[in-house]
C-alpha positions in Angstrom: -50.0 -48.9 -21.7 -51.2 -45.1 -21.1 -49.6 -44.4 -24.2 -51.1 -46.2 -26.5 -54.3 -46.0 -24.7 -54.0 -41.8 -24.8 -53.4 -42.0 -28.7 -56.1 -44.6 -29.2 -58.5 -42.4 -27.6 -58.0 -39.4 -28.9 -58.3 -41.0 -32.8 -61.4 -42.7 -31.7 -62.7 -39.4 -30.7 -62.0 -38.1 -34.2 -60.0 -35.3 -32.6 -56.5 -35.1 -34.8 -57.3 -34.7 -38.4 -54.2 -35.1 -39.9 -51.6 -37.9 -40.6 -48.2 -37.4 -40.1 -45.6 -40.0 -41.2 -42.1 -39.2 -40.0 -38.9 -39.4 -41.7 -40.3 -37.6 -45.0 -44.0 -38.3 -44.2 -47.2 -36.7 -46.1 -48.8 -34.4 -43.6 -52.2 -33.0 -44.2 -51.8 -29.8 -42.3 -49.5 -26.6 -42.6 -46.0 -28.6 -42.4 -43.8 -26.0 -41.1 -44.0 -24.3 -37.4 -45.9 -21.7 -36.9 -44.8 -18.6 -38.7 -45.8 -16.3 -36.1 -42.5 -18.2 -34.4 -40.1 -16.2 -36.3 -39.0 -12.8 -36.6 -36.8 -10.8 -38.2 -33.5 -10.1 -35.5 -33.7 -6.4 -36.8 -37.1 -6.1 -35.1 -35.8 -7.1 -32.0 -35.3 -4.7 -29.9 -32.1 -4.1 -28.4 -32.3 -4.6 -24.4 -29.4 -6.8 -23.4 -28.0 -4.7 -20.5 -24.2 -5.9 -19.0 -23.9 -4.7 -15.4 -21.0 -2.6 -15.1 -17.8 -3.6 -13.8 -17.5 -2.4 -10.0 -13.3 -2.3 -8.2 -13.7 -5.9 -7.1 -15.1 -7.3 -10.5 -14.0 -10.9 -12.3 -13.5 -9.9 -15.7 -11.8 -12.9 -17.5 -12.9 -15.3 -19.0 -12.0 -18.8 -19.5 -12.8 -20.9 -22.7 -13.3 -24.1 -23.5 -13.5 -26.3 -26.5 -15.6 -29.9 -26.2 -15.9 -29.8 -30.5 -20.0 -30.0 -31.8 -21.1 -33.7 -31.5 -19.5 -34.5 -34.3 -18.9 -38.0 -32.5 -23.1 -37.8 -32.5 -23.8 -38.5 -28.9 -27.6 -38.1 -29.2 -29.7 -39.0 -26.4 -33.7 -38.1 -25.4 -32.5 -38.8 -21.4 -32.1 -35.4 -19.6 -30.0 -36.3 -16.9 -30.2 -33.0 -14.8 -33.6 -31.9 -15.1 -35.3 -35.8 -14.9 -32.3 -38.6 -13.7 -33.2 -42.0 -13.5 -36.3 -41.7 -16.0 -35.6 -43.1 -19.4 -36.6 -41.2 -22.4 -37.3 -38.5 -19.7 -36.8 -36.0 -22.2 -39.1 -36.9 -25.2 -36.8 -34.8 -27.4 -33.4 -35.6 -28.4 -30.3 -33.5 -27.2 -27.1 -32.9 -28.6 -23.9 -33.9 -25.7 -20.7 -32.8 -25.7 -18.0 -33.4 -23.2 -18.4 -36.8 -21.4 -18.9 -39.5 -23.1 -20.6 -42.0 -21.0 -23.2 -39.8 -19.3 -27.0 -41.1 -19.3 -30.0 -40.7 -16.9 -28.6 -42.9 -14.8 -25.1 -41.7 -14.5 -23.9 -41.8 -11.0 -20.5 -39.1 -10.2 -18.3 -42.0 -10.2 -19.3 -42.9 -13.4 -18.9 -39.2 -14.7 -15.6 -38.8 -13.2 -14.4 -42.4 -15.3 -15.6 -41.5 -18.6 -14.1 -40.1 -21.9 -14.6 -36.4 -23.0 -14.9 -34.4 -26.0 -13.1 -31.8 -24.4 -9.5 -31.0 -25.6 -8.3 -29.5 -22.2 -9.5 -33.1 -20.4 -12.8 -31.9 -19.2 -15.3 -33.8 -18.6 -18.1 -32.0 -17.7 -21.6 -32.8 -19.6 -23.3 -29.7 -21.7 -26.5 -30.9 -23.6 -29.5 -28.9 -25.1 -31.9 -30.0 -27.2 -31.4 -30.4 -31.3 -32.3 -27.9 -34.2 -33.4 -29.4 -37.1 -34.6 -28.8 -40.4 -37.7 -30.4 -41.9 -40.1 -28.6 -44.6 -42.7 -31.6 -44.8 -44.2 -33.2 -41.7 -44.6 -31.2 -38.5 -48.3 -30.9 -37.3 -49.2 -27.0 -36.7 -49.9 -25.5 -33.7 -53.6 -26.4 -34.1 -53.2 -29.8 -34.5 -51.6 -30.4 -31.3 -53.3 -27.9 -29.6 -56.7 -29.2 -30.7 -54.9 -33.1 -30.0 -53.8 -31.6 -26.3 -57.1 -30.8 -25.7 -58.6 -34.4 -26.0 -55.8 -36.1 -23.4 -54.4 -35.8 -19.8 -51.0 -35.6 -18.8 -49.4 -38.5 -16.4 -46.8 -37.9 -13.8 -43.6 -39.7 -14.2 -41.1 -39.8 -11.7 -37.1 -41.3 -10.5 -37.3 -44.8 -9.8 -35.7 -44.4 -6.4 -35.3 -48.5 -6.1 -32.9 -48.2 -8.9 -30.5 -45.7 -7.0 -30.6 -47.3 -3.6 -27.5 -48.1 -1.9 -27.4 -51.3 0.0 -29.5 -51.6 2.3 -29.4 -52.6 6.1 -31.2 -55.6 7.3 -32.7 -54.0 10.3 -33.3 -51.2 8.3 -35.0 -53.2 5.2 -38.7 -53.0 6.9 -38.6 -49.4 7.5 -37.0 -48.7 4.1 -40.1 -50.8 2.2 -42.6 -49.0 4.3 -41.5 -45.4 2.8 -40.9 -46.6 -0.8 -44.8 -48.1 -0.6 -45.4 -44.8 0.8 -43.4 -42.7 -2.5 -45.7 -45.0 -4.5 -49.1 -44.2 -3.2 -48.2 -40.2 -3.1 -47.3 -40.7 -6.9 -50.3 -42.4 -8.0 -52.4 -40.1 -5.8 -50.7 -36.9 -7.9 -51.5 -39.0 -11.1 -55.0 -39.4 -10.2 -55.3 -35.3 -9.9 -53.9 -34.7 -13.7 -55.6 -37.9 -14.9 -58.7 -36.5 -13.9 -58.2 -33.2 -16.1 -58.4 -32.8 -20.0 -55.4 -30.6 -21.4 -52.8 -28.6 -19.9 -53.7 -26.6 -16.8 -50.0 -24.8 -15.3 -51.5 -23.9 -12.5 -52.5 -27.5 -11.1 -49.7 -29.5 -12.5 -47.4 -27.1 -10.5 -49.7 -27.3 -6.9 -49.5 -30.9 -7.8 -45.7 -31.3 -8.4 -44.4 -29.3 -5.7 -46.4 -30.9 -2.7 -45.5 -34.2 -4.3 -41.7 -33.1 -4.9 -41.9 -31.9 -0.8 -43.4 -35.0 -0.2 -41.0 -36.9 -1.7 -38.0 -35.0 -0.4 -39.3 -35.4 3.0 -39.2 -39.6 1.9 -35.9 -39.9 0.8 -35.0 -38.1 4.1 -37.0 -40.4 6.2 -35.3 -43.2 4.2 -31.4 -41.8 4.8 -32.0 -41.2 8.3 -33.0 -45.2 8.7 -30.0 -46.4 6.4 -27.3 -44.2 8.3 -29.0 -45.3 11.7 -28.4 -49.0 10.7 -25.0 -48.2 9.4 -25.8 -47.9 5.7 -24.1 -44.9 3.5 -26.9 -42.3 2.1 -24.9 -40.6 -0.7 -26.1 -37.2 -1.0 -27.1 -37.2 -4.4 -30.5 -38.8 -3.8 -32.2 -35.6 -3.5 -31.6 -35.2 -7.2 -34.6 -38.2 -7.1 -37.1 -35.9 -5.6 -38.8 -34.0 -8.5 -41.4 -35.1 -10.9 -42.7 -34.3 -14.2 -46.0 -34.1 -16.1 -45.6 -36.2 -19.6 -48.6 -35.7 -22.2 -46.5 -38.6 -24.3 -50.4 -39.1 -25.7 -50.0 -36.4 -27.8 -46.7 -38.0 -28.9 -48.2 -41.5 -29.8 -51.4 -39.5 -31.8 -49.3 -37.6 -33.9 -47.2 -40.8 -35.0 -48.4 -43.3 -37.5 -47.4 -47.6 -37.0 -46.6 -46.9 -40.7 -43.4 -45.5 -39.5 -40.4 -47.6 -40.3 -38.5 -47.7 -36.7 -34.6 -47.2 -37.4 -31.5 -47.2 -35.4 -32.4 -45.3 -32.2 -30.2 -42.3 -30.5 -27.2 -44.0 -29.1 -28.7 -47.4 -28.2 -28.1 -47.9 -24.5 -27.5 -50.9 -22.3 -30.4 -52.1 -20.1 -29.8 -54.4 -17.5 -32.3 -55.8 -15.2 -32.4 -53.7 -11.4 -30.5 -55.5 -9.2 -30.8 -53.6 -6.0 -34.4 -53.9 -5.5 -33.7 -57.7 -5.2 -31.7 -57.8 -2.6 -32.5 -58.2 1.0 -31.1 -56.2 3.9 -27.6 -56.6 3.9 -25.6 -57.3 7.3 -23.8 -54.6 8.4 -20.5 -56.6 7.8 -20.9 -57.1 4.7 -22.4 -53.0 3.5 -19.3 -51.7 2.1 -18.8 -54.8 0.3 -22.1 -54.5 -1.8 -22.1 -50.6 -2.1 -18.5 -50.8 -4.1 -19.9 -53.8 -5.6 -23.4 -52.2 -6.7 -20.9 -48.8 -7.9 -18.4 -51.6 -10.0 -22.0 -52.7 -11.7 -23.4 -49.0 -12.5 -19.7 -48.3 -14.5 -19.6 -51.4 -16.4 -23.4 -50.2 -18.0 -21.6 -46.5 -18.3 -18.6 -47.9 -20.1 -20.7 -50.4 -22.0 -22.7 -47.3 -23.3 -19.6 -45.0 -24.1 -17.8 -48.1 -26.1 -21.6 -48.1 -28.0 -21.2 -44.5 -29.1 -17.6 -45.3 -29.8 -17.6 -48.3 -32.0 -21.1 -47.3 -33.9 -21.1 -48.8 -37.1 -18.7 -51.3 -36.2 -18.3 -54.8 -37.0 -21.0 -56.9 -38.6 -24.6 -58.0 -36.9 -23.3 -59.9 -34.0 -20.5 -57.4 -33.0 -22.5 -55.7 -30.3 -23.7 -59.0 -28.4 -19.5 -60.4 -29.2 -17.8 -57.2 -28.3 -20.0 -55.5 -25.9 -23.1 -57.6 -24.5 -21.0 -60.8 -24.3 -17.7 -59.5 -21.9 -20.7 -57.0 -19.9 -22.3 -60.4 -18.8 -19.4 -62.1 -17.9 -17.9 -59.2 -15.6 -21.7 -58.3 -14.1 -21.5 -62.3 -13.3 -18.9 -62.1 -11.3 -20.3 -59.0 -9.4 -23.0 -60.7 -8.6 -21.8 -63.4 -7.6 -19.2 -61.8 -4.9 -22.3 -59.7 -3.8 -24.5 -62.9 -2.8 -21.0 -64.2 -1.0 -20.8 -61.3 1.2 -24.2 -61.1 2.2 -23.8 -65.2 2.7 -20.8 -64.7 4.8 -23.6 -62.9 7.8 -27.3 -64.3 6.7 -29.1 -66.4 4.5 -26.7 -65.9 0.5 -29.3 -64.6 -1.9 -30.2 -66.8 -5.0 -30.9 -65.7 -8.5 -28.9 -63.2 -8.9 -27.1 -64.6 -11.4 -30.2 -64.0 -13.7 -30.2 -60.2 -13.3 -26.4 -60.8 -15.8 -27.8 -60.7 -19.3 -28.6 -57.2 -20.4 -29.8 -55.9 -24.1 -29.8 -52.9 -26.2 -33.1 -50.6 -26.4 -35.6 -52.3 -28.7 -34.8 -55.6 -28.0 -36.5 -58.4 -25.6 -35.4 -58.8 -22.5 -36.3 -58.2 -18.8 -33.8 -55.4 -18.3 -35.3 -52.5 -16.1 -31.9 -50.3 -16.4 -33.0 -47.3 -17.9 -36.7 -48.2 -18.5 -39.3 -47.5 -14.9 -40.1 -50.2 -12.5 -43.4 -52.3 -13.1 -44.0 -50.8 -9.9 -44.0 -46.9 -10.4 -48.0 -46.2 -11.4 -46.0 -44.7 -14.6 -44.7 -47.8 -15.6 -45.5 -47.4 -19.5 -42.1 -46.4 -21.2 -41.7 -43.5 -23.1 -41.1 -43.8 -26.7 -38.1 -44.4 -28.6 -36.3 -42.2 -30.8 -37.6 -43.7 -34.4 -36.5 -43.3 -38.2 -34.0 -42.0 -40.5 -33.3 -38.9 -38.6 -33.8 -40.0 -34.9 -36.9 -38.7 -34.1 -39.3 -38.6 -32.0 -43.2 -38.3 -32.5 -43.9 -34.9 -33.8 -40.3 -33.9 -33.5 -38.9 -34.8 -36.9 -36.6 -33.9 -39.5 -32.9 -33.8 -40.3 -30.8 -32.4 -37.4 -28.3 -29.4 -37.8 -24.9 -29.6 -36.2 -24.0 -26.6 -35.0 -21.4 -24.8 -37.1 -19.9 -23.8 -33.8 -19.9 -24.3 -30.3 -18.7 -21.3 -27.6 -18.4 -22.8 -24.1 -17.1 -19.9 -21.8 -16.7 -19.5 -18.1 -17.2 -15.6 -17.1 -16.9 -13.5 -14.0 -18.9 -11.5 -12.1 -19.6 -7.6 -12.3 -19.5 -7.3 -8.2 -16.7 -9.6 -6.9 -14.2 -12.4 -7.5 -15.3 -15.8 -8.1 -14.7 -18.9 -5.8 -14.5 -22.4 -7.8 -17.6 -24.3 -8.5 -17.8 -27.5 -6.8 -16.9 -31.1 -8.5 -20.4 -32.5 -10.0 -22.0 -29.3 -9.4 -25.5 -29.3 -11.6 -27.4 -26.8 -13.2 -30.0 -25.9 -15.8 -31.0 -22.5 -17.6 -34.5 -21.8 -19.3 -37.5 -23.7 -19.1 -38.2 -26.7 -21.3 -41.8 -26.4 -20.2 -43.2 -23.1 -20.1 -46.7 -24.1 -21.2 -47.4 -27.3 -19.0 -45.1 -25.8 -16.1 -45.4 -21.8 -16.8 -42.8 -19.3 -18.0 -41.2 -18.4 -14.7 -38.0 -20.2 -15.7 -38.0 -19.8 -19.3 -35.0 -17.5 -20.9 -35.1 -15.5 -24.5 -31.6 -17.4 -26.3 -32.0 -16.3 -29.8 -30.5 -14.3 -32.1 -27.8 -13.5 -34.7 -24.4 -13.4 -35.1 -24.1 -9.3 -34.9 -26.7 -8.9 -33.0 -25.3 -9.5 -29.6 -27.1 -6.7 -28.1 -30.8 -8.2 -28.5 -32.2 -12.1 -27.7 -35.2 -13.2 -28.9 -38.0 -15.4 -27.6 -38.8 -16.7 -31.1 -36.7 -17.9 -34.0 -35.3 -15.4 -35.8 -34.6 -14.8 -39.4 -31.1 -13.7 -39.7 -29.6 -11.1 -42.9 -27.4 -12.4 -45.3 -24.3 -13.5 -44.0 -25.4 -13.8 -40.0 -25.8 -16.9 -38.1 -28.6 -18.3 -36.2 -27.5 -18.1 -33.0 -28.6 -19.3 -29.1 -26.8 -17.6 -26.0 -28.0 -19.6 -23.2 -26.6 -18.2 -19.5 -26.3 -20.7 -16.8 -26.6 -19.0 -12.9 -23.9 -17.2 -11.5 -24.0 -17.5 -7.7 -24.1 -21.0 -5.7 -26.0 -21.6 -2.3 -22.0 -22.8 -0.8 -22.8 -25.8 0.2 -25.0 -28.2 -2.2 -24.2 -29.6 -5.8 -27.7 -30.5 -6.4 -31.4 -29.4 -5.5 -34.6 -31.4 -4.8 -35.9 -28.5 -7.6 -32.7 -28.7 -9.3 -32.9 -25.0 -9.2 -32.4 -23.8 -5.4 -29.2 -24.3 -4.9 -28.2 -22.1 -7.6 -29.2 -18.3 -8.7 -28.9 -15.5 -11.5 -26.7 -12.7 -10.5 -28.9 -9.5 -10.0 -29.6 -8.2 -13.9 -29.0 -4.6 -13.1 -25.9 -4.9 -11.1 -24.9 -8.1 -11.0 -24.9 -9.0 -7.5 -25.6 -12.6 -6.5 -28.7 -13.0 -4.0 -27.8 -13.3 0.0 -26.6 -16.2 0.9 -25.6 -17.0 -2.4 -21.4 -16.7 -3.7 -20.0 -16.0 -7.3 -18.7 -18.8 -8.8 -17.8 -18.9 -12.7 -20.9 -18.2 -14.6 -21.2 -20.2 -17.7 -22.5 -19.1 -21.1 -22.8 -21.9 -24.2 -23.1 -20.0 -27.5 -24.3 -22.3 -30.1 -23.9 -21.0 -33.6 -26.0 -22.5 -36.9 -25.4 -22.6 -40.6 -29.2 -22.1 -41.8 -30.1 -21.1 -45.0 -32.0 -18.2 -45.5 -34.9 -19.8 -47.2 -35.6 -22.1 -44.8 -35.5 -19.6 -42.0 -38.3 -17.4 -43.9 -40.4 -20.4 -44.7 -40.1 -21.6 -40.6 -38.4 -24.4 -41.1 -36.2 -25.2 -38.8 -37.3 -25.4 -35.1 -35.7 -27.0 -31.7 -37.0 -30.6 -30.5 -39.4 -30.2 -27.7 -41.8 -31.5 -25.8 -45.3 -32.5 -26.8 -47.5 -29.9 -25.3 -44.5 -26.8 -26.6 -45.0 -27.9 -30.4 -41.5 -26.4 -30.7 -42.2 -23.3 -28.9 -38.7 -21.5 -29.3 -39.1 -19.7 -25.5 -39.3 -23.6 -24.4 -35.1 -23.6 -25.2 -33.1 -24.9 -22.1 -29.3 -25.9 -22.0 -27.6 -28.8 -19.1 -24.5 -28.5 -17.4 -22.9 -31.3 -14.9 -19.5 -30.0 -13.5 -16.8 -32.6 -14.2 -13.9 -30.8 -14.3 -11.2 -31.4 -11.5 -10.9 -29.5 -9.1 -7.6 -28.0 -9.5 -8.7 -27.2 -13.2 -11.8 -25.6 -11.9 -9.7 -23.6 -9.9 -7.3 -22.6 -12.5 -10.3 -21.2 -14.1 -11.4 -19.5 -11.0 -7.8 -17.5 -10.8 -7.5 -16.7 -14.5 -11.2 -15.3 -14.2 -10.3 -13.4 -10.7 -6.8 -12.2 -12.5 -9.3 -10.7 -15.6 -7.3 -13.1 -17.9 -8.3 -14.6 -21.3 -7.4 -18.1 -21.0 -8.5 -21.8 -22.6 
């Protein structure tokens, strides 16, 4: 497992020098994050410029309240910037809004789950944690000196998890573009392998020829589907982008003294069922798509009745209550998709193996949520671990926000036209070392000090809040909910005036304000600090913020007119 193998190595090499023990552990090195990190907000300078409002100007605004996790819907997935990779994030995120929503969410699955929301929305907004730990964090030398001594490993969507079903005369051609997605990723993991430490520059040559590649694949493999008959849902570009993980760095800086407890919202894996299936006759393909769809939201409801009914019940309640009925329905799934593929060709057998799914941490065969033994990543990232959920390195109790501003805003040139149902988007840059700081946004500051944001913690007066104002984009491309980048279908409006690119439309621009109860002391003795990836050490300019648009759409465009009619309304 590269992993283990990454951490191994680098202790062999004698290059970490500390021990760190999560959960209230005894590190040898500075334990709080870098004071250079944190600043006072009154030496900030003031620079936040608003674009005035022209004649055809949006100027309402339309609120929206989805509470602060206090239902504690943690979750290290990141199911905008990385679906369909498990753990993708490496840090844990705070969700509010839909319930059921995990890396492997498909719409329909959105669109049946709970919310948080009191108006019914259920959109997903998620950003990673702040929390508060004065004993165990490595400093910025450690890791840096621990980053150093490993190599990063590319990690991307298992795109045999999200097939639809598959023509039979389109099977062959199908295979021959998956084997070929295979070879390009283990290719692109041979480059970073090959290279000590982080280097921006190659992992993003690396990344966006393989992302082109890979776009170019999934389009290679829709055209043969839809040729045969087969539906392509348009969402599969969202399976185009890959990452860089230095989880090494993660498994170094985390002891096997460490006393595993319950992990972030425990999710349902069940093995993959449509990479066993042959081609499917064209009779029988709209049988075995619903059928495939009626599988992915009995794992999404499973999950949201796990977040539901946590602490529930005695030991076996789970496998009674949840595991138990999961099997019996996925059986019977099953079993109607081998009949209709047996009504035209030769009825599959075994599938009713792939019924039995488990929980993260236990045994099992389940491939749901984890990546395929055939991806050249196929190690899984670690699990949230200890008292406080934590991941390697990213440790400590977690502050719930004392509140949590969701607003949709208008635009300083024109009206705004609805966003479209599942829209997604992202804001900052949870990667600015390992990917560079292109994308990355300054979200910090105080409450009071709404004229200045900050690209390191700050240290708030007396009385003031630590705050993060994270801005989503403004303007959409018209046409696509999704982006093999996850960025290009989307844009910021223009700084100065507040015009949205060419080509691009206003559409309500959404700002989450996140406010925090932290004491003073703690914020002077750098203290508290946002989850992150490895190779950020809990940079504060590596702060990002997730949005998937779930609302209907005649609430979305209710919010639309109310913005347009420079309205206040919730």
């Amino acid at each position: 497992m590269r992993v283990l193998a990454a951490g191994t190595a680098l202790a062999a090499a004698g290059v970490l020098t500390a021990t760190f023990v999560s959960g209230g552990g005894k590190g040898t090195a500075d334990a709080s994050t870098s004071l250079n990190q944190y600043v006072p907000i009154e030496r900030v300078a003031a620079g936040v410029v608003n674009p005035r409002p022209g004649r055809d100007a949006s100027r309402g605004r339309f609120t929206v309240d989805c509470g602060t996790n206090g239902n504690g819907k943690f979750s290290p997935d990141n199911p905008v910037a990385q679906p369909g990779i498990r753990n993708g994030a490496e840090h844990v995120h705070d969700f509010v809004g839909n319930k059921a929503i995990t890396a492997f969410s498909s719409d329909a699955d959105l669109d049946a789950s709970g919310t948080t929301c009191r108006n019914g929305d259920k959109s997903s907004y998620f950003w990673p944690v702040v929390r508060i730990d004065p004993a165990v964090r490595a400093d910025g030398a450690t890791v840096r000196q621990a980053l150093s001594g490993t190599s990063g490993a590319v990690v991307c969507p298992a795109v045999r998890d999200r097939l639809p079903a598959v023509p039979d005369t389109a099977r062959a051609a199908v295979e021959q573009q998956l084997a070929g997605m295979d070879q390009l990723e283990a290719a692109a993991d041979r480059r970073i392998l090959a290279v000590k430490g982080v280097n921006a520059d190659l992992n993003n040559e690396v990344l966006r020829k393989l992302g082109a590649d890979r776009a170019s694949a999934l389009a290679g493999i829709g055209d043969a589907v839809r040729r045969a008959g087969g539906a392509w849902p348009s969402a599969m570009v969202s399976m185009a982008d890959c990452d860089i993980s230095y989880d090494g760095v993660h498994a170094a800086l985390h002891t096997s003294s460490t006393k595993a407890g319950p992990v972030a919202n425990p999710q349902v894996r069940c093995p993959g069922v449509r990479d066993k299936l042959p081609g499917v006759p064209r009779q029988a393909l709209a049988e075995v798509d619903r059928s495939l769809a009626e599988l992915d939201r009995q794992i999404s409801e499973a999950n949201e009745r796990l977040v539901a009914t946590r602490g529930q019940g005695g030991a076996a309640f789970v496998d009674n209550a949840i595991l138990g009925p999961l099997k019996a329905k996925r059986t019977a799934v099953l079993d109607r998709i081998a009949i209709a593929i047996g009504r035209n060709a030769p009825r599959p057998e075994g599938l009713g193996k792939l019924a039995t799914c488990t929980l993260d941490g236990q045994q099992g065969n389940g491939q749901q949520g984890g990546k395929p033994s055939a991806s050249p990543s196929a190690a899984a990232l670690p699990d949230p671990q200890g008292p406080n959920l934590e991941l390697p390195n990213n440790t400590g109790g977690i502050v719930r926000p004392a509140a949590v501003l969701i607003e949709y805003r208008g635009n300083a040139v024109s009206k705004v036209v609805p966003m479209p149902k599942f829209l997604r988007e992202l804001t900052g840059d949870a990667k600015p070392t390992s990917r560079g700081p292109a994308n990355a946004r300054a979200t910090w500051t105080c409450s009071g000090f709404a004229d200045r944001l900050s690209d390191k913690y700050p240290i708030c007066p007396a009385g003031s809040q630590v705050q993060r104002v994270q801005d989503f984009p403004g303007c959409w491309d018209g046409k696509n909910t999704d982006s093999a980048n996850h960025r290009a279908h989307v844009a910021f409006a223009d700084r100065k005036t507040g015009a949205c690119p060419a080509g691009f439309v206003a559409i309500p621009q959404l700002r989450i304000t996140l406010s925090y109860q932290i004491s003073r002391e703690v914020q002077k003795k750098g203290q508290y600090a946002l989850d992150s990836f490895p190779e950020e050490n809990h940079n504060p300019f590596s702060d990002h913020n997730d949005f998937v648009n779930v609302n209907s759409a005649q609430t979305m465009q209710r919010i639309a007119t109310c913005i347009n009619k420079g309205k206040d309304c919730r």
